[in-house]
C-alpha positions in Angstrom: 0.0 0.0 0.0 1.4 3.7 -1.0 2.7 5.9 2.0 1.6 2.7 4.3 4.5 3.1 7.1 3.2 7.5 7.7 -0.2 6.2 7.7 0.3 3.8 10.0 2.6 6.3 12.2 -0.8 8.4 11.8 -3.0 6.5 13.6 -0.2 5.5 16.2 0.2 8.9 17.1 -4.0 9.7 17.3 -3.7 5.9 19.2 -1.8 7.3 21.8 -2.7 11.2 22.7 -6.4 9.9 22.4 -5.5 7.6 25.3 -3.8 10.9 27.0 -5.8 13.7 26.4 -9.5 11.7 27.4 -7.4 10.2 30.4 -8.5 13.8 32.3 -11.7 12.3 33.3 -9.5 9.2 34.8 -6.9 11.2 36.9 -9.5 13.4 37.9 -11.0 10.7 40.0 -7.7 9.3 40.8 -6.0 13.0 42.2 -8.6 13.1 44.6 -8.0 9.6 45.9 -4.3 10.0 46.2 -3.4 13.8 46.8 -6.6 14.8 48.6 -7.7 17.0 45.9 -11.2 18.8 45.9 -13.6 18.3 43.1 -12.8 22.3 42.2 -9.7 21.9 42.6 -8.9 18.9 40.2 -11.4 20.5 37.5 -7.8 22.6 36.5 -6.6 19.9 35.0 -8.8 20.4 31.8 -8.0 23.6 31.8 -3.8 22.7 31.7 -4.6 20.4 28.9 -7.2 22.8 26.5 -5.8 25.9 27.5 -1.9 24.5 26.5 -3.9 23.3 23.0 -5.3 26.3 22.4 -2.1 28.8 23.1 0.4 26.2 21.1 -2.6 25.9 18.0 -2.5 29.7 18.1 1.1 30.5 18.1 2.6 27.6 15.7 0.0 27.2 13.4 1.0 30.1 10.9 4.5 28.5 11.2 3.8 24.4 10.9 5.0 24.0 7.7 8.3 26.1 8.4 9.2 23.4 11.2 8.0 20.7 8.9 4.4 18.4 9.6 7.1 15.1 10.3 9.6 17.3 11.9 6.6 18.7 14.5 5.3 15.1 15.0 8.7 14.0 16.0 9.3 16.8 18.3 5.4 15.9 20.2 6.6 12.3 20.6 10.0 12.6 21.5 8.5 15.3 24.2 5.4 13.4 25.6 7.2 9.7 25.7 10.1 11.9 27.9 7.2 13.5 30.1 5.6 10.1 30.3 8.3 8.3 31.6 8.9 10.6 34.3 5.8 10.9 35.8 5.4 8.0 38.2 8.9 9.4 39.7 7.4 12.8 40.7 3.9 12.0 41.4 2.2 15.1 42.8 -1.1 17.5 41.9 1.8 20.0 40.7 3.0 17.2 38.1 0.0 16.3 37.2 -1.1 19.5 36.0 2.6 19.8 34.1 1.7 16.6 32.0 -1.8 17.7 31.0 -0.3 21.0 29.6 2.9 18.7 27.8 -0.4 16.5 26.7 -1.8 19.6 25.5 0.8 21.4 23.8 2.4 18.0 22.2 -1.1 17.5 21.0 -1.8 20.8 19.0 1.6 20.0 17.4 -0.1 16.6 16.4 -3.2 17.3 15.1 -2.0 20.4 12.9 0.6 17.8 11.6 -1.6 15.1 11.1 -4.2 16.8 9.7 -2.0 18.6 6.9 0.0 15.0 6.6 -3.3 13.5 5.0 -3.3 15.8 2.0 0.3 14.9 1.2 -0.4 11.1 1.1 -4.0 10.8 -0.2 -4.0 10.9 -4.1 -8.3 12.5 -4.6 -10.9 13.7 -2.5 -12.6 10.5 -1.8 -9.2 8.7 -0.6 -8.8 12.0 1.9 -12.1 12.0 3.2 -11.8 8.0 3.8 -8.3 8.0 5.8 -9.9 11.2 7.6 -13.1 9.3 8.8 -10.9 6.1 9.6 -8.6 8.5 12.3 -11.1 9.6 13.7 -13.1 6.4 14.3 -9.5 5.2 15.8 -9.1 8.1 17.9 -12.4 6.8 19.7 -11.1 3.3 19.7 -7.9 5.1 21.8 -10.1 6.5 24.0 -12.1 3.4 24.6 -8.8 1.8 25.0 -7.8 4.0 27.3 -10.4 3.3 30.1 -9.4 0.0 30.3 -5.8 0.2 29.9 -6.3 3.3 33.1 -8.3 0.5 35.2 -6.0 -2.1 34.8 -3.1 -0.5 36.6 -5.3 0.7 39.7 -5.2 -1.4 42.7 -8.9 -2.2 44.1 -8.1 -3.2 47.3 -5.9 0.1 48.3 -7.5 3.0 46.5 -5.6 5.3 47.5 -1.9 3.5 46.2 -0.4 5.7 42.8 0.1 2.1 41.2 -1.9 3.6 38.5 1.2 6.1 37.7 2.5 3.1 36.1 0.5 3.0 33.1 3.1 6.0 31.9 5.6 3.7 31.5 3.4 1.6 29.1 2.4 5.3 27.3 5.8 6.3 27.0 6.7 2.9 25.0 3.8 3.2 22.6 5.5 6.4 22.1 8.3 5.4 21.4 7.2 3.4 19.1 5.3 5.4 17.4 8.6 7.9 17.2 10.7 5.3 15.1 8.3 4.4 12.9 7.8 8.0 11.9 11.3 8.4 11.9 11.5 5.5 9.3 8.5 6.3 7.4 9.4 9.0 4.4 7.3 11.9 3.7 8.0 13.8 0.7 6.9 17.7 1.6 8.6 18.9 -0.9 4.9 20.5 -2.2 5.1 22.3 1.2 6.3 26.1 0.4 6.0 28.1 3.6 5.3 32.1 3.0 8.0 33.5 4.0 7.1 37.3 3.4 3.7 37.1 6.1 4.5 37.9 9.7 2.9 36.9 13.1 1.0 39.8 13.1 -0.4 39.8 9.7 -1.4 36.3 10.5 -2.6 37.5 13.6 -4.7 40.1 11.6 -5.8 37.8 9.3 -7.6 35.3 12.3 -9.1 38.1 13.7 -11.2 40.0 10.6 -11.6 35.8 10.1 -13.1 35.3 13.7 -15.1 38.6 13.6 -17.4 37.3 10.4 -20.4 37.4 11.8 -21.2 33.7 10.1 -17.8 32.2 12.0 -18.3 34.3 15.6 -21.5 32.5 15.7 -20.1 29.1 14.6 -17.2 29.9 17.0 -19.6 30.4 20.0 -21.7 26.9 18.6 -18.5 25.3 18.8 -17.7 26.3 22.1 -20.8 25.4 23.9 -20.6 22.7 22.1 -17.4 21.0 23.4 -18.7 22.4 26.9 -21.3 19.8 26.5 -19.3 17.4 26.2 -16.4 17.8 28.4 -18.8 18.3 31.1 -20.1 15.0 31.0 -16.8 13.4 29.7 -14.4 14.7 32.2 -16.6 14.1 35.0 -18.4 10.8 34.3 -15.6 9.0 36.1 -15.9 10.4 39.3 -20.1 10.7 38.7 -20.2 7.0 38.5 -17.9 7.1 41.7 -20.1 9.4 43.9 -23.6 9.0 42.9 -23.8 5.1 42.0 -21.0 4.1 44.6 -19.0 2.4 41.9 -15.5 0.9 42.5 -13.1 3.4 41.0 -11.7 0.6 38.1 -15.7 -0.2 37.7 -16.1 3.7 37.9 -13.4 4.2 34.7 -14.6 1.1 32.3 -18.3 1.9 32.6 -17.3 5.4 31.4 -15.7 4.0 28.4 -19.6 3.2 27.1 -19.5 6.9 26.3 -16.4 6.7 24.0 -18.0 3.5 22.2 -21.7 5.2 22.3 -20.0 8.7 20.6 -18.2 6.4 17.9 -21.7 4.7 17.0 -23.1 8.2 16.9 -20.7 9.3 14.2 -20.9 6.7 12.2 -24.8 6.8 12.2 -24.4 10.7 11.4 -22.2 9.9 8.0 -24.8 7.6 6.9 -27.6 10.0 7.8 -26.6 13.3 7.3 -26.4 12.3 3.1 -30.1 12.2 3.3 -31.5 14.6 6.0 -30.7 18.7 6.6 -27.9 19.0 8.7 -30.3 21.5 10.9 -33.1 19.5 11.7 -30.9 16.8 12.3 -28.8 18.4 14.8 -32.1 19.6 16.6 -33.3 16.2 17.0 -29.8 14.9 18.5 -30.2 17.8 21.1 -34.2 17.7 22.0 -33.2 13.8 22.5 -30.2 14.2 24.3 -31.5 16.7 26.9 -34.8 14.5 27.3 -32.7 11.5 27.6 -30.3 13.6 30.5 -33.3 14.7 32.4 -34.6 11.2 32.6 -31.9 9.4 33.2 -30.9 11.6 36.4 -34.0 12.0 37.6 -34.1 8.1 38.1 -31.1 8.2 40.0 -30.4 8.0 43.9 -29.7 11.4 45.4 -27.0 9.9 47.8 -25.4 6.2 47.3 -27.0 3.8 49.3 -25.1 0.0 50.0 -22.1 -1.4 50.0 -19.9 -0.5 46.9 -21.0 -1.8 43.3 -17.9 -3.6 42.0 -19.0 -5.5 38.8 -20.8 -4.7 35.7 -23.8 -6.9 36.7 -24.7 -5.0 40.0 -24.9 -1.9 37.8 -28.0 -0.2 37.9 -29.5 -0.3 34.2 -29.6 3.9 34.4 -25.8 3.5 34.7 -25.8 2.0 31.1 -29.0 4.4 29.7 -26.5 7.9 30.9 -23.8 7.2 28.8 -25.5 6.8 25.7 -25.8 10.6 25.4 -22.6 10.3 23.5 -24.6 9.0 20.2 -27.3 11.6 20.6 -24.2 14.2 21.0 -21.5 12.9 19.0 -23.1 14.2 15.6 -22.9 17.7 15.9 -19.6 19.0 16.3 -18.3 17.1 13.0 -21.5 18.3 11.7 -21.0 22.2 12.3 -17.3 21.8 11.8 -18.0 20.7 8.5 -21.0 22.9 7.6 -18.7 26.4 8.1 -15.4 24.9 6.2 -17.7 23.7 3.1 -19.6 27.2 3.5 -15.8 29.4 3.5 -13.6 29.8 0.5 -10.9 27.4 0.2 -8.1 29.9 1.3 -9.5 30.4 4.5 -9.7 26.8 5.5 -6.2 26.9 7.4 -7.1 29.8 9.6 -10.5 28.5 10.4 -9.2 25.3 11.3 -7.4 27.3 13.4 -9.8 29.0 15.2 -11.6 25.7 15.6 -8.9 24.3 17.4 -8.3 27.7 19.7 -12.2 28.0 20.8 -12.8 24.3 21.1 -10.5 24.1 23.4 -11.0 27.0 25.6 -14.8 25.2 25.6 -13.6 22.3 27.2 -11.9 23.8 29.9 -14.7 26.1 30.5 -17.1 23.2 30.7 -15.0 21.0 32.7 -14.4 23.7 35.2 -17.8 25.0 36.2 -19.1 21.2 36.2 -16.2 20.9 39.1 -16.8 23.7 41.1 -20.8 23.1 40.6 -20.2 18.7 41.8 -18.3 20.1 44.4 -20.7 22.7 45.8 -24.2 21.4 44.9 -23.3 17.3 44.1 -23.5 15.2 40.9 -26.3 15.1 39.7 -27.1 18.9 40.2 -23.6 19.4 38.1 -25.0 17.3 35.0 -28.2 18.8 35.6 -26.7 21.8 34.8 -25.5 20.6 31.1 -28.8 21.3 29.9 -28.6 24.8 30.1 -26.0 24.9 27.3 -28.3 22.2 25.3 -31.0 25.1 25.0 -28.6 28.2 24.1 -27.5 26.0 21.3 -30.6 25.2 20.3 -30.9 28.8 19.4 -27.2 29.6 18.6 -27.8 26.3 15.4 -30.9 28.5 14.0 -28.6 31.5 14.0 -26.2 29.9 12.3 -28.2 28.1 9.8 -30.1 31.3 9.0 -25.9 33.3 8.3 -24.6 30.3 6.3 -27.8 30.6 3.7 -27.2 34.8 3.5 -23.5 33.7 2.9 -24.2 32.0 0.6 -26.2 34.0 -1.4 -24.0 36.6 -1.2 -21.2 34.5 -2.5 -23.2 33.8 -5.7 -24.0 37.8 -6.1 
């Protein structure tokens, strides 16, 4: 197969930082077992991770193809296999927050890479789109992955023991792995030719008369309630499951990984759909059903644990499995809008958008993580996720804005 040993390095790399970056959730939990961390506290982690995407996305990305897409992927492996190793020696709230933000930055420097790489060693549209829609499925099998691979180094009977720290030293192999074979694997970029004559600050400019269309600020502010959503429930899930059904902490992490497999179903089930439905209506229906399906399920849930703790899959209570499967009611929408404004934009303005995407998303998660902490903590779980349905209904409103912008853009494009 053509360009098989970058490809491969591809989803390696996604393999790995999806594992990482959805491990917040995870050490969450896990911080305040071991360092008597507070749930307001350990909500800063997200922030270490989004906000160090966000600033790295920002500064590097008018500058990517200077350092080089292989040269950058390199440079995030090398850098997070280092970090990984090194964590279970100086295990601390203080280190944890440092990896989250080399997760974060090593990240941006991946994604950028990766998602430039795939033009370079796709040969049409179709074979793009394809190896696109098979990372990203993979990036939810890392995640899924992940939960399990997390629960398997924490010991049950001695919650509070860091034996879990040792699943860094089984990170920082894959990583190293996944370094050599991207050191192996040739990429021509010869096609790359960075412009030399722009500056920071007439990119800078550039974003900014970008981000102030009034199309892309409302996509930008969709996008951001958006990931809200969803780091709200994913971040905290983990410790949810913990606190409010009296899990086991390992049964606490693996029934969280029905999210991750419920969000992978709900993409593919959008591809298939979205071909033959309006990407508006659609969307409304995922969120109507995902905010009825929220309310329910909490509703039907005990306001303060009750028993001995639940420690296998078959004790579960059966609104344990019903909660997570808001991920395939949610899943659909941000590839949806994400789509919907770079198919709507010229060509030219796809880099700087993707951009933005990356910036506002990420500033999203942290936002949504942090609040949901601070609110667990204050007012208890399921108050916290009761609370994710107040974004649901301001993006209700935000989609019909933004539907109603992208047909005047439109228009105004054919004039």
């Amino acid at each position: 197969m053509h360009n098989w040993k970058i490809k491969l390095s591809l989803f390696l790399n996604y393999f790995v930082f999806a594992i990482l970056l959805n491990s917040v959730g995870t050490v969450i939990l896990e911080v305040q077992n071991n360092f008597g961390v507070a749930e307001g506290a350990a909500s800063i982690l997200e922030a270490f991770k989004d906000l160090s995407i966000a600033i790295v996305s920002f500064l590097i990305s008018s500058y990517i193809t200077r350092i080089g897409y292989k040269n950058a992927m390199l440079i995030a492996l090398g850098f997070i296999g280092i970090v990984c190793f090194i964590m279970p020696f100086t295990a601390s709230f203080g280190t944890t927050k440092l990896l989250f933000a080399a997760v974060g930055s090593s990240f941006a420097l991946i994604k950028m890479s990766v998602y430039s790489t795939i033009g370079l060693v796709t040969k049409n549209e179709k074979e793009h789109i394809s190896l696109m829609n098979f990372l990203e499925s993979f990036f939810m099998v890392g995640i899924l992955s992940g939960y399990f691979i997390f629960s398997a180094f924490v010991d049950e009977k001695n919650p509070a023991s860091t034996s879990w720290l040792n699943v860094y030293y089984l990170l920082g192999g894959i990583s190293v792995i996944a370094f050599l074979l991207l050191l192996s694997a040739p990429l021509d970029e010869s096609s790359i030719k960075p412009d030399e004559t722009k500056s920071l600050i007439s990119e800078f400019g550039d974003m900014i008369k970008l981000a102030i269309t009034p199309i892309v600020l409302v996509f930008i502010v969709s996008a951001f309630i958006y990931v809200m959503i969803e780091q709200s429930i994913m971040s905290w899930l983990p410790t949810f499951n913990k606190k409010v059904f009296n899990f086991s902490i390992v049964l606490s992490i693996q029934m969280s990984s029905i999210l991750a497999a419920s969000t992978a179903v709900g993409r593919f089930i959008a591809g298939v759909v979205l071909r033959k439905i309006q990407w508006l209506v659609f969307l409304l229906i995922c969120l109507i059903s995902a905010g009825t399906l929220l309310f329910l399920a909490i509703s039907n849930m005990p306001s303060t644990p009750t028993g001995a703790s639940v420690t296998s899959w078959g004790h579960a209570p059966i609104v344990a499995f019903i909660l997570p499967l808001i991920g395939i009611l949610i899943a659909p929408i941000y590839p949806a809008i994400n789509s919907v404004i770079l198919s709507t934009l010229p060509v030219k303005k796809h880099g700087l958008m993707s951009g933005l995407i990356i910036v506002f998303s990420a500033i999203g998660g942290t936002t949504g993580s942090i609040l949901t902490g601070h609110i667990f903590q204050a007012y208890g779980g399921k108050t916290a996720f009761y609370f994710v349905m107040l974004p649901m209904a301001v993006l209700v409103v935000f989609l019909f804005l933004f539907k109603r912008l992208q047909t005047k853009f439109k228009a105004s494009q054919v004039v």
